[in-house]
Structure formats: C-alpha cells, structure tokens
C-alpha positions as CSV (number, residue, x, y, z in Angstrom):
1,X,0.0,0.0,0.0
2,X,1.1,3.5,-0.8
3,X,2.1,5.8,2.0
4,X,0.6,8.6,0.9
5,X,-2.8,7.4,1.0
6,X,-4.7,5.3,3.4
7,X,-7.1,3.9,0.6
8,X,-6.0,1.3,-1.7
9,X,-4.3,3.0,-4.6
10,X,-6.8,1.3,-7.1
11,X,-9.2,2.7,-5.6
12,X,-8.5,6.4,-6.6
13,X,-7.9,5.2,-9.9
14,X,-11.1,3.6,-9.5
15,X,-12.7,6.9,-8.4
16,X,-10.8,8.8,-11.2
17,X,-12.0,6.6,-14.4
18,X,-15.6,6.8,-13.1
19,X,-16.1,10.4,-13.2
20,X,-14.1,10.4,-16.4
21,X,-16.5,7.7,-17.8
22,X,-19.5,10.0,-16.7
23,X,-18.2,13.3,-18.8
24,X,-18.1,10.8,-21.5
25,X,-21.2,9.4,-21.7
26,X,-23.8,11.8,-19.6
27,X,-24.6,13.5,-23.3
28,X,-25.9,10.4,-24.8
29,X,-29.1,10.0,-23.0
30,X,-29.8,13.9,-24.3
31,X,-30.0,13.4,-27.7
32,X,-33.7,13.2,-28.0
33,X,-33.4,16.5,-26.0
34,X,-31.8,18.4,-28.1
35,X,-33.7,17.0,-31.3
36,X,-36.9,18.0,-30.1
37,X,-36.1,21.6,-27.6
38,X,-33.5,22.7,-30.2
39,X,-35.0,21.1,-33.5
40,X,-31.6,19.8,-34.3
41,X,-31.4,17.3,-37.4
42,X,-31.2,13.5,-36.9
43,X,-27.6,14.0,-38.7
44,X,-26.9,16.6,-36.3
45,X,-27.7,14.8,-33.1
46,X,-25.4,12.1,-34.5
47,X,-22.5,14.5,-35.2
48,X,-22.8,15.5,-32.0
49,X,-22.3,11.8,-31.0
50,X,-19.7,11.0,-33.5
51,X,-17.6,14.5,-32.9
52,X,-16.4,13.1,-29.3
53,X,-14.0,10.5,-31.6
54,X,-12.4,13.2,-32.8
55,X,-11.1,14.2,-29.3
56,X,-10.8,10.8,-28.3
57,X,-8.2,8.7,-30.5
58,X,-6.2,11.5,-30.5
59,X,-6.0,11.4,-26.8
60,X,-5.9,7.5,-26.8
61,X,-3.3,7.2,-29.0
62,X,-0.8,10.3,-27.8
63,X,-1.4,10.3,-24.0
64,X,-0.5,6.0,-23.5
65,X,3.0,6.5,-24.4
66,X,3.2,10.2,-23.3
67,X,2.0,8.5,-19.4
68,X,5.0,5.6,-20.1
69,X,7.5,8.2,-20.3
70,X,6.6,10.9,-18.0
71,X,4.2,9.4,-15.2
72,X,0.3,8.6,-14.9
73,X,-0.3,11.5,-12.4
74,X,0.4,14.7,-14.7
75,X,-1.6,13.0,-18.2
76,X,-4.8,11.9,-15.4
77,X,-4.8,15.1,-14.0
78,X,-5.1,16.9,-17.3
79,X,-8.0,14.4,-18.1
80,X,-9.7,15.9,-14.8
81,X,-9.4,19.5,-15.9
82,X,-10.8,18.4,-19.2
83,X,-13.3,16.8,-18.1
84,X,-14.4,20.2,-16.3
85,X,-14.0,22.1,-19.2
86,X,-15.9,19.8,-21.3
87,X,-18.7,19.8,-19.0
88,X,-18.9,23.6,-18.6
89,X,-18.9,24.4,-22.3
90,X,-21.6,21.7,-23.3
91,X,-23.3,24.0,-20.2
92,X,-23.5,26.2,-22.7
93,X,-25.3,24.6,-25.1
94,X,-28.7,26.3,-25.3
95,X,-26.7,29.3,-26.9
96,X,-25.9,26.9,-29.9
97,X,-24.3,23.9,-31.6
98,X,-20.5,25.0,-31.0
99,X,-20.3,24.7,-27.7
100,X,-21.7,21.1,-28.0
101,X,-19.3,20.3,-30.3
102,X,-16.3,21.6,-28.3
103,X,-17.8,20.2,-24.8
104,X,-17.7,17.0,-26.9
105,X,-14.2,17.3,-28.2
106,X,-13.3,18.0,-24.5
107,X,-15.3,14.7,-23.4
108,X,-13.5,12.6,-26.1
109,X,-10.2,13.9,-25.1
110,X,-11.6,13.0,-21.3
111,X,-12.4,9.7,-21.8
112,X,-9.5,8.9,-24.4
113,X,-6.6,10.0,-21.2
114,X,-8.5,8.0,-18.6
115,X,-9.0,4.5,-20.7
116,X,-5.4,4.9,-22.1
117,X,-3.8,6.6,-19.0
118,X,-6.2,5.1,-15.9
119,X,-6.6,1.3,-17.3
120,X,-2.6,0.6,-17.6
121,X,-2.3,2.7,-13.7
122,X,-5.1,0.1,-12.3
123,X,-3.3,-2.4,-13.8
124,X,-0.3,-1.7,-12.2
125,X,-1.9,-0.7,-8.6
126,X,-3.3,-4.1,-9.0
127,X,-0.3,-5.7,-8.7
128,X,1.0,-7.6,-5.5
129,X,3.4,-4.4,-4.9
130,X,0.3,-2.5,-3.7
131,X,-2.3,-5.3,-3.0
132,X,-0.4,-8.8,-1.9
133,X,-2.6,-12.0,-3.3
134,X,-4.8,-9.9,-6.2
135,X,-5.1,-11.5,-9.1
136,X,-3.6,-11.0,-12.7
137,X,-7.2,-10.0,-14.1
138,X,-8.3,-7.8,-11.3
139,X,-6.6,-4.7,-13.3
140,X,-8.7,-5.4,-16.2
141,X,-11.8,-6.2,-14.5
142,X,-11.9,-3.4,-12.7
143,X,-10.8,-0.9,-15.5
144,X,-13.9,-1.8,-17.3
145,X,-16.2,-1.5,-14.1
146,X,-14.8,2.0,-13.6
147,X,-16.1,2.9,-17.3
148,X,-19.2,0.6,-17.5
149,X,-20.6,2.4,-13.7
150,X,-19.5,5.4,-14.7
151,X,-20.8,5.7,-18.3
152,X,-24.0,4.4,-16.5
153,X,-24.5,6.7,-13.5
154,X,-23.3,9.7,-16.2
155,X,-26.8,8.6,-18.2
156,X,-28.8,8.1,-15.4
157,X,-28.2,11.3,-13.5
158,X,-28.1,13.5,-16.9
159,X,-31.6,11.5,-18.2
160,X,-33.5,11.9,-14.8
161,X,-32.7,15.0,-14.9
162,X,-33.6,16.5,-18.3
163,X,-36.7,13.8,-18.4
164,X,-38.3,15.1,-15.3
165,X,-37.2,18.6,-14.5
166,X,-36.5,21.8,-16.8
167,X,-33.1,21.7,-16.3
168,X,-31.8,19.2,-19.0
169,X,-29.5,21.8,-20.7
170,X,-27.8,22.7,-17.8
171,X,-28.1,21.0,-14.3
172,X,-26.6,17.7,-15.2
173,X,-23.2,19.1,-16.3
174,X,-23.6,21.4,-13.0
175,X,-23.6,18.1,-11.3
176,X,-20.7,16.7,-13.1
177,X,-18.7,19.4,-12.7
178,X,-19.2,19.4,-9.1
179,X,-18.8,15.8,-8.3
180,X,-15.0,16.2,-10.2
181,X,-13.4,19.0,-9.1
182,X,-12.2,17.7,-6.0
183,X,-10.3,15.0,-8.0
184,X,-8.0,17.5,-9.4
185,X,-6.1,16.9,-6.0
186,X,-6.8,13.6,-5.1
187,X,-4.7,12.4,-8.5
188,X,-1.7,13.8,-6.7
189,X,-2.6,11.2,-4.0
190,X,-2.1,7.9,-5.9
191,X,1.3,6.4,-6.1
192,X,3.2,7.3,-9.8
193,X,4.2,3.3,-10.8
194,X,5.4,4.4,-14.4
195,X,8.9,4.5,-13.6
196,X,10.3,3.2,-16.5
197,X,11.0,6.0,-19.1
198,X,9.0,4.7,-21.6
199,X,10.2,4.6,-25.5
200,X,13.6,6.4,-25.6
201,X,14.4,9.8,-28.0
202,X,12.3,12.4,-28.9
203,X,8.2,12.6,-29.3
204,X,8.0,10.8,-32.4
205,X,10.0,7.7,-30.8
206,X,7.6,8.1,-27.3
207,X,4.8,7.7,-29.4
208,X,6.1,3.9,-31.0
209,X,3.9,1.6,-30.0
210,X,6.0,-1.8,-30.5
211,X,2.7,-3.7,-29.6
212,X,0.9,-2.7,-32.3
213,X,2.8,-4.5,-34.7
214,X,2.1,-7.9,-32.8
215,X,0.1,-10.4,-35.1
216,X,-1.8,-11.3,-32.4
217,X,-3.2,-7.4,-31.7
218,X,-3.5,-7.3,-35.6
219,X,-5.9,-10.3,-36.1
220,X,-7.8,-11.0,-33.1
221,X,-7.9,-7.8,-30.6
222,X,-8.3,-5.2,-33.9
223,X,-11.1,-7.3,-35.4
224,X,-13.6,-7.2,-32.6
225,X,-12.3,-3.9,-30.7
226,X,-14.5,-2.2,-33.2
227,X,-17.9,-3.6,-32.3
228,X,-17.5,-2.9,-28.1
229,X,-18.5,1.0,-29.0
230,X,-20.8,0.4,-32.2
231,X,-22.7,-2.4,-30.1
232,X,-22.8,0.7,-27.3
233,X,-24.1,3.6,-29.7
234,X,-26.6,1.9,-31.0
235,X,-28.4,0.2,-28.4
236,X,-28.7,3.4,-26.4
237,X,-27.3,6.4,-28.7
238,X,-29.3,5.6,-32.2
239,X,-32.2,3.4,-31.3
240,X,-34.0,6.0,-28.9
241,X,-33.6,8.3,-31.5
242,X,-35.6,5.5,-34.5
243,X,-37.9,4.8,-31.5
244,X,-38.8,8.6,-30.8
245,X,-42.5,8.3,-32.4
246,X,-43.3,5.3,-30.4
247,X,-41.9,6.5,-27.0
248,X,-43.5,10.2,-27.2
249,X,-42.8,12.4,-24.4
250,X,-40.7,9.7,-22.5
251,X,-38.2,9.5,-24.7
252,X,-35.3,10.7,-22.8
253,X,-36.8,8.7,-20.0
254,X,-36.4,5.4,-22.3
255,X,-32.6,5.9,-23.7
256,X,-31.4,6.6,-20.1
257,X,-33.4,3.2,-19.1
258,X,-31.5,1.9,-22.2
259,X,-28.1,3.4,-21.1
260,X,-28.2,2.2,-17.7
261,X,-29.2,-0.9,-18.8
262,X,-26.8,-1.6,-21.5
263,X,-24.5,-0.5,-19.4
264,X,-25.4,-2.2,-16.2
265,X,-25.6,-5.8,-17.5
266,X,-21.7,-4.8,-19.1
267,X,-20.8,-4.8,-15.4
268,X,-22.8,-7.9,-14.6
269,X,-21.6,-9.7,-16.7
270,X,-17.6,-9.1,-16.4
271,X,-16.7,-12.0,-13.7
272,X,-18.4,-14.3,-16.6
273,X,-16.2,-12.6,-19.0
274,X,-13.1,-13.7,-17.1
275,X,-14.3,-17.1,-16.9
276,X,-14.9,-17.1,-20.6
277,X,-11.3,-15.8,-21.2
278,X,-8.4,-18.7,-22.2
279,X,-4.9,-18.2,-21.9
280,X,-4.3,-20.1,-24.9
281,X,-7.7,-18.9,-27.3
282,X,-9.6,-15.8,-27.7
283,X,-12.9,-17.3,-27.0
284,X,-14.0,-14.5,-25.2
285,X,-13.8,-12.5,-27.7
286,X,-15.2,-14.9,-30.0
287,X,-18.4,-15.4,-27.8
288,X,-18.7,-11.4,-27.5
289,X,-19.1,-11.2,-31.2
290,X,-21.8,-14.2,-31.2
291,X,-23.4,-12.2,-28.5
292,X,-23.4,-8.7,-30.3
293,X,-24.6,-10.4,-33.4
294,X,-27.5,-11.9,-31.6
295,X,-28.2,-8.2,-30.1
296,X,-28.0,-6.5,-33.4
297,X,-30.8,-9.1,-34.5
298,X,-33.2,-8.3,-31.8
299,X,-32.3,-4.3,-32.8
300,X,-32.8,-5.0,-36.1
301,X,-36.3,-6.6,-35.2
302,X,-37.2,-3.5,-32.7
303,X,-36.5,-1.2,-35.1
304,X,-38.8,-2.9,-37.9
305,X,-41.6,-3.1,-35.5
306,X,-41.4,-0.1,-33.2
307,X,-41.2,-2.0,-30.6
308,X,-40.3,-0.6,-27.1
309,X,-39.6,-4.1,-25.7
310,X,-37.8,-5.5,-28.4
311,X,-35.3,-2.0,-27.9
312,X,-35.2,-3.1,-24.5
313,X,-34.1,-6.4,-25.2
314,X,-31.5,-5.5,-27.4
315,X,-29.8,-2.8,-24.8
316,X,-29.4,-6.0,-22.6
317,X,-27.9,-8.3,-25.4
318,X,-25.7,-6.2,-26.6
319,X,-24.6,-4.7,-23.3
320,X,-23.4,-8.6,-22.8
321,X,-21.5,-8.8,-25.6
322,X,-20.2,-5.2,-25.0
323,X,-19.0,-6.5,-21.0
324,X,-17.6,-9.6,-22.8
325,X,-15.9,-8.6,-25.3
326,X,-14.2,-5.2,-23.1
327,X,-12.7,-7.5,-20.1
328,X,-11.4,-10.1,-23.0
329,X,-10.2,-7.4,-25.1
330,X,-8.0,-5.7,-22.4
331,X,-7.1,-9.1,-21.2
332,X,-5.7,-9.9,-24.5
333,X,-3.5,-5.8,-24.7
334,X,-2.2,-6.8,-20.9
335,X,-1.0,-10.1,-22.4
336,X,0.8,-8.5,-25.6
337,X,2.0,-5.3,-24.4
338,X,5.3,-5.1,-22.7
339,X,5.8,-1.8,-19.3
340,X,7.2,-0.1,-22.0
341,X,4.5,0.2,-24.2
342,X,1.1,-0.5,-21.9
343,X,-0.6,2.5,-22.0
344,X,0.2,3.1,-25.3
345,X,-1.2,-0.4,-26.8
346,X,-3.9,0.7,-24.2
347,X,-4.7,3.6,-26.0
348,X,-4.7,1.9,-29.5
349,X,-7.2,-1.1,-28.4
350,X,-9.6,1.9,-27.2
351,X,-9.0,4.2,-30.3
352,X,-9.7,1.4,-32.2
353,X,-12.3,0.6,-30.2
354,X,-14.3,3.5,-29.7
355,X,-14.3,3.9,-33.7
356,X,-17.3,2.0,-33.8
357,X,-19.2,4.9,-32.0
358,X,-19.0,6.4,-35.3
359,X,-21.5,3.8,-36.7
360,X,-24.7,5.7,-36.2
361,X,-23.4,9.1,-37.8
362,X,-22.3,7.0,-40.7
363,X,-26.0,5.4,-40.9
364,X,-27.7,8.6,-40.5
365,X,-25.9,10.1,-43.6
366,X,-26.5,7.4,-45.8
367,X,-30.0,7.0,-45.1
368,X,-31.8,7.4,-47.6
369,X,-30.8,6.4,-50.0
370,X,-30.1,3.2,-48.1
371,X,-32.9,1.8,-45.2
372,X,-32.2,1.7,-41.8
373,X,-33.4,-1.8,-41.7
374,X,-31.0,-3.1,-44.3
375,X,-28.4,-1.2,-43.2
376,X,-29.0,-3.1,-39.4
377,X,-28.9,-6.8,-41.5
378,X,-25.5,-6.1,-43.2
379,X,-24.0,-5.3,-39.5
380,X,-25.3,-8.5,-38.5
381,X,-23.7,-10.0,-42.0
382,X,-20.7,-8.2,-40.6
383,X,-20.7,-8.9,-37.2
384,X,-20.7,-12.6,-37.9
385,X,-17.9,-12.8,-40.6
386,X,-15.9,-10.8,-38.1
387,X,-16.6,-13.8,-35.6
388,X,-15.4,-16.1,-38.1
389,X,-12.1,-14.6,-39.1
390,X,-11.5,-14.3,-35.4
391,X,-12.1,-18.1,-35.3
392,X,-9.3,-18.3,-38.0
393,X,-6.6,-16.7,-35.5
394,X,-7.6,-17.3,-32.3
395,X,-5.6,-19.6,-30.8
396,X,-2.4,-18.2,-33.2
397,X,0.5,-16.2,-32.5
398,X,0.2,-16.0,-28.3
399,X,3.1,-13.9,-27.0
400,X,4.0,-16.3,-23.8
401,X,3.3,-20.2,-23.5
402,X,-0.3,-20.6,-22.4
403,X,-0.1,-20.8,-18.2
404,X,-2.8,-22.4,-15.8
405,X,-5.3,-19.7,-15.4
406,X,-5.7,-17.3,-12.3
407,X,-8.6,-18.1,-10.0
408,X,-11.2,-15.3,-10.3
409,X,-11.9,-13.3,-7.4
410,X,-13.9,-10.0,-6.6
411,X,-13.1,-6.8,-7.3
C-alpha cells in the first residue's frame, strides 16, 4: 500500500475513471433532448455523438505513451481539468451547436486520457506491490467497471434529470462538474508506478507503439475492438432516437433506461467474462461477437416493429456482448504489451475501439438512400464474418506459453 494514502491506490484510480467515464457518456441519454427543444437534425444529433472521436483517439493514442515516459499523475490530472472544461462548455449549449461540439471534443479527449492513461495505472496498482494476493485480471476487471458504472450513473443522473425537470441543458453538467473538481487533488494522492521512461528519443519515438505490430493485436484484438463501442451507440445512442415516435414524451426517460441498462448488464456480466477468457484462445472475444450479433438481431427486429420491448431487449444483449468482449479485449492488450508500451497499446485497443461509435453518424448520412433496416442486416452480416475470421486466429501467434489460469476473485 502507498504511504501517501490510506485507501488502496486502485481505488483512486477507480474513483478517477468513473467520473471520467461520466463526462463521456452523460450527453448520450440527451440526444432526443436536443432534437426536439433545439430542432436539431437527426444528422446533427449524430455529429454530436460522432464529434467526441475526434477528441478521443487522438488522446488515446498520444497520452499512453506520453504517461509511459513521464508518469500517470500529470496525463490523469489533465483528463480531470478536461473533463471540467468539457462539462462547462456543453453548459452552454442552449446558446448553440459550437459549444456542443467543443464540450464534446473536450469529453473525447476525457475519456480517451482515462482509458489509455487510468486502465494501464489500475493495472499496475493491481499488482501484489500494492495489493499482496490480487489476481492478474483484477486490473482489467476493474478498468472496465470504472467505465461501465461510470458511463451508467453519467446517463442516469443526466436523463432523470432532463426527463423530469426543466433543467436538461444545464443542471446535469452542473452536477458533473461538481462531483469532479475535488479529483484535481486527489490524483496527486495515488502512487506514480510508471517509472520506466517509456520509449527512448524524442516525441515521435515516445509515441512507438511496438505492440501494435504484434500479429496477435492485428488479427484478433483489432477485429472485434471495433464492435465494443458500435454495439454501445446503437443500443442506447441511435435506437432511442428511430424509437422517438413510439416513446413520445418519455423518450429521454427510455434511452437513459436503455443506457443504464446496456450498461449495467456490461458490469454484470464481467466475472463471466473472465471465466470465458483462455490463456491459450480468444474465445472471449469470439463469444462477444456471437453475443453482439445476436443483439443486433433483436435491434434489427425493434427497429422494424417499433417495438419498445424489443429495444429493450437489445440494450441487454448487446450490453453482454459489449461487458464480454471489453474484459477479453483488455485481457488480450495486458497479455501483448510489454511496461514499456502498456498504456500506449492501451490507447490503440480503445481508439480502435471506440471507432465503432461512429456507426450511427455514418448510418444517418446514408440513409436514404439506403434503409435503416437493411443497413441493421449487413451489420449482423458483418458482425458474424468478423466472428469467423476471429475463429481463424484465435488460438495463433500467443506472446508467452499458455499458463494455468488465475482463479477469479472480486473486485
């Protein structure tokens, strides 16, 4: 245990991902919001929800190897500011679409620091250095329950509000900003663990990412990273937005029940996803892929009958495969990268990642002249080949010997 802090360092890392995770995703639950107050396009809602990439693979592929070569502390507690910032400009929002778009930018660039940065530091706080007995997983696992409860209680407390008070545009990011301003100092409080320098020579050589080279990270974590973040936008991003007619005046009640849910059975399902994990196979990415297939079929079948229930159903499938396929996916990273380049892999596996969030914006411009519905049954054509040229590689090109695998415990 640290001696700067009483707590278990994990913890503040813990603490510092989830409020993160809630700049990130407290806007997506608004969409209907700002469709129907400020009569923005579909297309435009979308942008809105597609813009945040922008900020975020920059971030998720610059501050990894930026945090290997000069410490977690300083790159998190820039992610805190940001996430400030970002939550005061999109404040702003009822005066116009530019501060949405730069609050979003400045959520991107958020989330992007704390999955790149904050995943390899829990990792590393998870260690028996700071915690004696833990198990190899628990970095992982808990990485993705910091984003999954955070992405949730983000939704929940920006929908509840905007559904059931007049304050939509402004309170929640009030709250947010509230909440995360005392983080700006507790970041200082967690023990720095990258101690290692990092990729030698100047920025261009800090920014190598030897990982990303590895056959393995080319041919099993690259082909399903992409479908963790489009299985997220459009169970509770896009679908509340082709259910709007049937859900009426509770629509921004029903995508923060789809948010929360989504994301709520992602962090049920994580201790199954570390059973379903093989230190000599991908399955569980495999079985995440099944999974989000199955969900885009329900989706697919909610959105061709307007059905509330069937949308329902889908936010929980796909929020499965979504759990599944994040714990596996970061498993697989932890397994390839070396300390010298963990947070920068990090960062790639989540830029590459969070590349499907661009999904719905690229449906919304293309339709018409294409339909929604036949655009949802090629992604399940998709989403099923993927699965099948994951099958082709999965149990190919493992960095270490396969090992006998860690007993699970809790978080």
């Amino acid at each position: 245990m640290s001696r700067t802090t009483q707590a278990p360092p994990w913890r503040i890392v813990f603490a510092l991902m989830f409020f993160c995770s809630w700049c990130g995703n407290q806007f997506s639950p608004l969409l209907l919001m700002y469709k129907d107050v400020q009569h923005y396009s579909e297309l435009t809602v979308n942008m809105f929800l597609g813009v945040y990439v922008l900020g975020l693979a920059p971030a998720l592929l610059i501050a990894g190897p930026l945090s290997d070569r000069h410490g977690r502390r300083p790159l998190m507690l820039v992610g805190v500011l940001t996430a400030v910032l970002a939550s005061a400009s999109l404040a702003l929002g009822t005066f116009g679409p530019v501060p949405i778009y730069i609050g979003r930018l400045l959520s991107g660039i958020t989330v992007g620091i704390a999955m790149a940065v904050g995943t390899s530091w829990m990792k590393e706080v998870s260690s028996p250095r700071f915690e004696p007995g833990v198990d190899a997983a628990a970095g992982a696992r808990r990485s993705s329950l910091a984003f999954t409860l955070g992405s949730a209680t983000g939704a929940l407390v920006a929908g509840g509000i905007a559904q059931f008070t007049p304050l939509g545009e402004e309170l929640p990011f009030a709250v947010h900003i509230l909440l995360t301003l005392p983080f700006a100092w507790l970041v200082l409080r967690a023990p720095e663990t990258a101690t290692n320098g990092g990729e030698r020579g100047p920025l261009v050589a800090q920014l190598r990412i030897p990982g990303a080279g590895h056959k393995r990270f080319r041919r099993v974590v690259i082909v399903a990273a992409p479908w963790i973040f489009a299985a997220a936008a459009l169970a509770y991003g896009y679908l509340p937005v082709l259910l709007a007619k049937q859900t009426g005046e509770w629509g921004l009640g029903y995508a923060t029940v789809l948010t929360v849910v989504a994301l709520g059975v992602a962090s049920l399902v994580q201790p199954i996803a570390k059973r379903l994990h093989s230190v000599s196979s991908a399955r569980g990415l495999v079985a995440a892929l099944v999974i989000i297939a199955a969900g885009l079929v329900v989706l697919t079948g909610a959105v061709a009958w307007g059905s509330l229930w069937l949308g329902a159903a889908a936010s929980v499938v796909l929020g499965a495969g979504m759990g599944v396929a994040l714990v596996s996916g970061l498993l697989e990273v932890q397994r390839i990268a070396t300390p010298r380049d963990l947070a920068g892999l990090t960062g790639m596996f989540y830029a590459v990642a969070y590349a499907g969030f661009l999904v719905p914006t690229i449906m919304a411009a293309i339709t018409p002249p294409l339909s929604t519905i036949g655009l949802f049954i090629a992604l399940v054509v998709l989403a099923a080949l993927s699965a099948l040229l994951l099958l082709a590689s999965y149990t190919k090109h493992l960095p270490h010997p396969p090992t006998a695998p860690t007993p699970a415990i809790g978080a």
